[in-house]
N, C-alpha and C positions, 0 to 999 in steps of 0.2 A: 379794347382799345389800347394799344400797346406803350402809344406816346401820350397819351392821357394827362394834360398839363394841370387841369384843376387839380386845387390843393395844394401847390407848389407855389408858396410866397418868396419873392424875396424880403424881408427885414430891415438888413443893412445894402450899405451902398457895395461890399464886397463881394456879398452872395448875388446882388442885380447885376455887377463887373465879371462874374465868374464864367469861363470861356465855355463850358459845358454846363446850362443852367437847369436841362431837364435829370431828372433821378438816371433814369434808363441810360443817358447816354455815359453818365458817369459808372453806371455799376458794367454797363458794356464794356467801356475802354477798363476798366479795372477785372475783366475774365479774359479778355484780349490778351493783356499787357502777361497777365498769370500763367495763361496759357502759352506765350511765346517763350517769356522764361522760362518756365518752370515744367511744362507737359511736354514742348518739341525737344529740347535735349534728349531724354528721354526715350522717347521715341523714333525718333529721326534716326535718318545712317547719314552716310561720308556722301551719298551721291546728293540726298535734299540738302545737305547743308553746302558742298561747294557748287551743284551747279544749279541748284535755283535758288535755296532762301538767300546767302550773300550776296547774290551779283543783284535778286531781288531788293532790297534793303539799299544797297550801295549807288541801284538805278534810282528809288526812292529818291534817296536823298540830293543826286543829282538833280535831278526833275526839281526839288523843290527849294534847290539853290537857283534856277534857271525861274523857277515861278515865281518866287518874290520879285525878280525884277521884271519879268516879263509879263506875268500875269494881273502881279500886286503895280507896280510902279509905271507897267506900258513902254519898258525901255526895249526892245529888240536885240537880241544877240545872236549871233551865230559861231559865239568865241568859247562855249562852255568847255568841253572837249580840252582846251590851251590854255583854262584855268585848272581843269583837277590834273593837266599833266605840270604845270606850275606846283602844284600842291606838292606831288607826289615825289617828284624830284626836288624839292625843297624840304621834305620830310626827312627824306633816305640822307639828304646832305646833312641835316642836324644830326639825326643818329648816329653818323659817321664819322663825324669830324668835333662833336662836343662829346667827351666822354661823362658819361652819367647822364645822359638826356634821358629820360624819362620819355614811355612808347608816347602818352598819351600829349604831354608837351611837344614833341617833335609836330605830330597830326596839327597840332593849336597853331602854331608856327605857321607850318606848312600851309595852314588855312590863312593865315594874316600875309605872306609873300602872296599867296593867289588873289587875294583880296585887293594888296596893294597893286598889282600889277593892272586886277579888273575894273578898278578907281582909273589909272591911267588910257587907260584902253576907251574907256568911259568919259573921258574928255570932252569926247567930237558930241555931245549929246547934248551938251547945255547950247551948242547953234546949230546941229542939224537933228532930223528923227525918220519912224519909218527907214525906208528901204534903205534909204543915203545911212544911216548909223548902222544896218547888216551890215554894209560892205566896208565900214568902217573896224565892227568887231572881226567881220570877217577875217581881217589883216591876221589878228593876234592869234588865228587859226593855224595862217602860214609862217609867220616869225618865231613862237615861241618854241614850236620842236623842229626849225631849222637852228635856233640859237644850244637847246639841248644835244643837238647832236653835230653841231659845228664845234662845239666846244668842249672836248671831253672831260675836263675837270666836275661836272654835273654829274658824272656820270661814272667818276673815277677812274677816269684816263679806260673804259673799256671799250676794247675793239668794235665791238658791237652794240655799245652804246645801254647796253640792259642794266637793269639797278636791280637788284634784289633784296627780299627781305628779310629786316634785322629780326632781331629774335622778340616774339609777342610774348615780352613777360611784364606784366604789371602787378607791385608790388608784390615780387616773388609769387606769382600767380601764372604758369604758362599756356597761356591761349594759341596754340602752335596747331592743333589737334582742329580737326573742321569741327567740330562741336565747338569749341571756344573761340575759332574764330569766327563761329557764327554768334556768340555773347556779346563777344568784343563790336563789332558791329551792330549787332539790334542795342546795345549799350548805349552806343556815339547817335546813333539815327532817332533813337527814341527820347535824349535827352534835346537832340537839335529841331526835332520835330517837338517837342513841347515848347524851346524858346523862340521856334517861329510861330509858334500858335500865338506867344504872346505878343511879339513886336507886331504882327500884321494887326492886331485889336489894341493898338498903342499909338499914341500921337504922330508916331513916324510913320505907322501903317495906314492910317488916316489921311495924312501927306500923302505918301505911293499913289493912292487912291483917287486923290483932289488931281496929284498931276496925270495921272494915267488918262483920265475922263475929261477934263479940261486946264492944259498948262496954264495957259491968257489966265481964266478966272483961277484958278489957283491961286498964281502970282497978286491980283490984283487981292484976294484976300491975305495977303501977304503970307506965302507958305515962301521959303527961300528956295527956290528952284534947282539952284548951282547945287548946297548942300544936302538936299534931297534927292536927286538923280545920285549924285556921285556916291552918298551913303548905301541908294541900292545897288548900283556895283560893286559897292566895296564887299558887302554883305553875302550878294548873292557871289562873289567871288572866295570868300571865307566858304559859304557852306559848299561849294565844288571843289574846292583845295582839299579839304578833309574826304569831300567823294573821293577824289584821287587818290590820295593817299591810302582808303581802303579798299579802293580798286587794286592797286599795286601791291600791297601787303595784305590783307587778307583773304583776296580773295585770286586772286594770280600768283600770287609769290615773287615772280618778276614781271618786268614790263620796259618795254624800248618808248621811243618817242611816238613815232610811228603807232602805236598800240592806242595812241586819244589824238585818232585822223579827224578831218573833217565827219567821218560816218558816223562818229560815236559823238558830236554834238548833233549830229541831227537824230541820233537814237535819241537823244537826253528832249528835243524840241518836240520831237513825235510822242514822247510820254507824258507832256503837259498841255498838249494838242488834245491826245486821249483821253487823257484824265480829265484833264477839265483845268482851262486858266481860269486864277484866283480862288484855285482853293487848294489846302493842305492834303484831306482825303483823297483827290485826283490824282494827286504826286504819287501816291502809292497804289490807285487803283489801275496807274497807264503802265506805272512798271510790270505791275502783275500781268498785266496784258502781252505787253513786249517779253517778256521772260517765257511767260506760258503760251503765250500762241505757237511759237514756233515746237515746240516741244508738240501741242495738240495737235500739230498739221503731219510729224513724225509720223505720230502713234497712228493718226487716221489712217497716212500712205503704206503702214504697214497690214495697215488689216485689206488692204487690196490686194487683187491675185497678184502674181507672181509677174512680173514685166509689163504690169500695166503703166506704170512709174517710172521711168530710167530713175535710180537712185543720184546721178551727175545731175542731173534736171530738178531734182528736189529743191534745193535753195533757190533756184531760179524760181520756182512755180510759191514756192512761201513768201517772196519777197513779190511778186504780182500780186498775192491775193491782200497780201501784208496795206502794198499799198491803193488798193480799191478798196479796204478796207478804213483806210486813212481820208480816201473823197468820201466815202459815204459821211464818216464821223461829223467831217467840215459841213457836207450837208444836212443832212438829217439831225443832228446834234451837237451843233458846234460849242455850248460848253459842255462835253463830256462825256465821260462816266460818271462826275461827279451829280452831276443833272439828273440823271436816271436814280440816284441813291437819293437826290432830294423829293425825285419824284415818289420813290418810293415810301421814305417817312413818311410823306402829307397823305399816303394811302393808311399806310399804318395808322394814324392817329384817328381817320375814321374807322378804323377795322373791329367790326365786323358788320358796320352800315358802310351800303355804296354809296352814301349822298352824303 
C-alpha cells in the first residue's frame, strides 16, 4: 500500500497545517526536486534544456499565475499573454535604464508592473463576471502590445520593436549557457510554486475559493469582495509578469510584442483547462502536455512512409487533433489531468487490494 496513512500522527498544530501531510508525498517531492537539480544538468544537452524543459517550466508557471485566478478565485481572463508581455518589457526596461539592477530584482519588478496593470484591468470584476469580464480582460490583450510597439521608448527606440536579453549573471554566477538557464528558471518556478502552494491553503486562498463558489454568500459572510478579486489579479498578474520575463530572457533570448498575441494566452487557458482548474500539480501536468504532444505528433509522422504526410499540413493536422483533444478533456474530464493523478493515489493507497 503505497500511500499507507496509518501511523502518521499529527501532534502539533503545524505538522496538521503542513501542505504535504503524508511521508511519501514529501520524500517524493524531495527525489523530484534532487533529481531536477541535481541529475538533469548532468545529463540533459542544449536541445532538452531549450526546447522543452524551459519553455516546459515557463508554461508551468504561466498556467499557474492564470490558475489562481481562474481556477482558485473564478475570475475569467483572456489577458494572460498582455500580462507576461507587461512583465517582460518592464524587466528589460529596469535592466537598462538602472545601472546595478540585479537579474533577479529586475524579474521582481517586472512581476509588480504586470501585477499593477492586471489589478487595473481587473476593475470591471467587482460589477460585472463571466463572459462580460472575458471581453473586458480581452481588451488588455489588444492595448498592451499596441501601446509596446506604438511607443518605442519600451523598446529602446528599436525598429522592429525586439528587446533582447541582458546578460544572466547573478551574483557573479553566469546562467547564459542552456544548462543554467534552465537552473535559473526551475529556481524562480520552484520557489513561486511553493509560495502559491501556500497562499491557496491561507486565509486569502480560502477567500478565492468562498468568492469562486458563491460571491452573494461570501459577501454576506463578510469576505471583502472588492479587495479579494482585485488581490487575485494583482497576484496572478505578478506570477505571468515573471512568466514573461522568462519567456523573453531565458528561454528566447529576444522577443517583439507580437511574440504574447492573443494565441499564447489561449496556450496559457488550454494548459489549466488540461491540467486541471484549482490545482497547482495541473499547472505543470497541462504544460507537459502542450510542450510534449506536439513533439509526440512529429515523431509519430515521421515513422510513417514517405508522403503519406505532406510535411506543410503537419501543424494543421497537430493543431485538429490538439483541439478534439481539448472537447474530449471538457467532456470526459473536465478537471483534468490533475483528476486522473487523484484518481490514481486513491488506487495506490488500496494497492495491492482491489476493494
Amino acid at each position: 500500500m503505497l500511500y499507507l496513512e496509518a501511523g502518521q500522527f499529527a501532534t502539533r498544530y503545524a505538522a496538521d497545517r503542513r501542505i504535504f501531510r503524508l511521508r511519501q508525498d514529501r520524500i517524493g517531492l524531495a527525489v523530484l526536486l534532487a533529481v531536477a537539480f541535481f541529475a538533469v544538468p548532468q545529463v540533459g544537452n542544449d536541445y532538452w534544456f531549450s526546447a522543452i524543459l524551459i519553455p516546459f517550466l515557463v508554461l508551468s508557471l504561466a498556467g499557474l499565475g492564470l490558475n489562481l485566478l481562474t481556477g482558485y478565485a473564478g475570475q475569467l481572463s483572456l489577458g494572460a499573454a498582455a500580462f507576461m508581455a507587461a512583465g517582460a518589457f518592464a524587466a528589460y526596461n529596469f535592466q537598462l535604464r538602472i545601472e546595478g539592477m540585479p537579474l533577479l530584482a529586475s524579474f521582481a519588478l517586472g512581476g509588480l508592473v504586470a501585477a499593477v496593470l492586471s489589478a487595473l484591468f481587473g476593475l470591471p470584476s467587482l460589477r460585472i463576471k463571466g463572459f462580460y469580464l472575458i471581453v473586458a480582460t480581452l481588451a488588455a490583450q489588444f492595448l498592451v502590445p499596441w501601446v509596446l510597439v506604438k511607443f518605442g521608448w519600451f523598446s529602446n527606440f528599436n525598429a522592429s520593436g525586439v528587446i533582447s536579453a541582458p546578460p544572466l549573471t547573478i551574483l557573479g554566477a553566469d546562467f547564459s549557457t542552456p544548462a543554467g538557464r534552465y537552473l535559473l528558471t526551475l529556481g524562480i518556478v520552484t520557489a513561486l510554486a511553493w509560495l502559491a502552494r501556500n497562499i491557496v491553503h491561507s486565509e486569502l486562498g480560502r477567500n478565492w475559493m468562498a468568492v469562486r463558489d458563491m460571491d452573494t454568500a461570501a459577501a454576506v459572510i463578510g469576505i471583502p469582495l472588492a479587495r479579494t478579486k482585485l488581490l487575485a489579479f494583482a497576484i496572478s498578474g505578478f506570477y505571468l509578469g515573471v512568466a514573461g520575463s522568462l519567456w523573453a530572457f531565458a528561454y528566447l533570448g529576444t522577443v517583439e510584442p507580437h511574440g504574447f498575441d492573443l494565441a499564447r494566452s489561449f496556450q496559457v487557458l488550454f494548459i489549466i483547462i488540461i491540467g486541471g482548474l484549482g490545482s497547482i500539480l495541473g499547472n505543470f501536468l497541462g504544460a507537459a502536455f502542450i510542450v510534449l504532444f506536439p513533439l509526440l505528433l512529429s515523431n509519430l509522422a515521421g515513422l510513417l512512409p514517405g508522403g503519406l504526410i505532406d510535411p506543410g499540413q503537419l501543424e494543421n493536422i497537430q493543431k485538429m487533433i490538439f483541439g478534439a483533444l481539448i472537447i474530449v478533456f471538457l467532456i470526459r474530464e473536465p478537471e483534468g489531468l490533475a483528476r486522473l493523478w487523484q484518481h490514481f493515489r486513491a488506487r495506490a493507497r488500496r494497492w495491492p487490494l482491489r476493494y
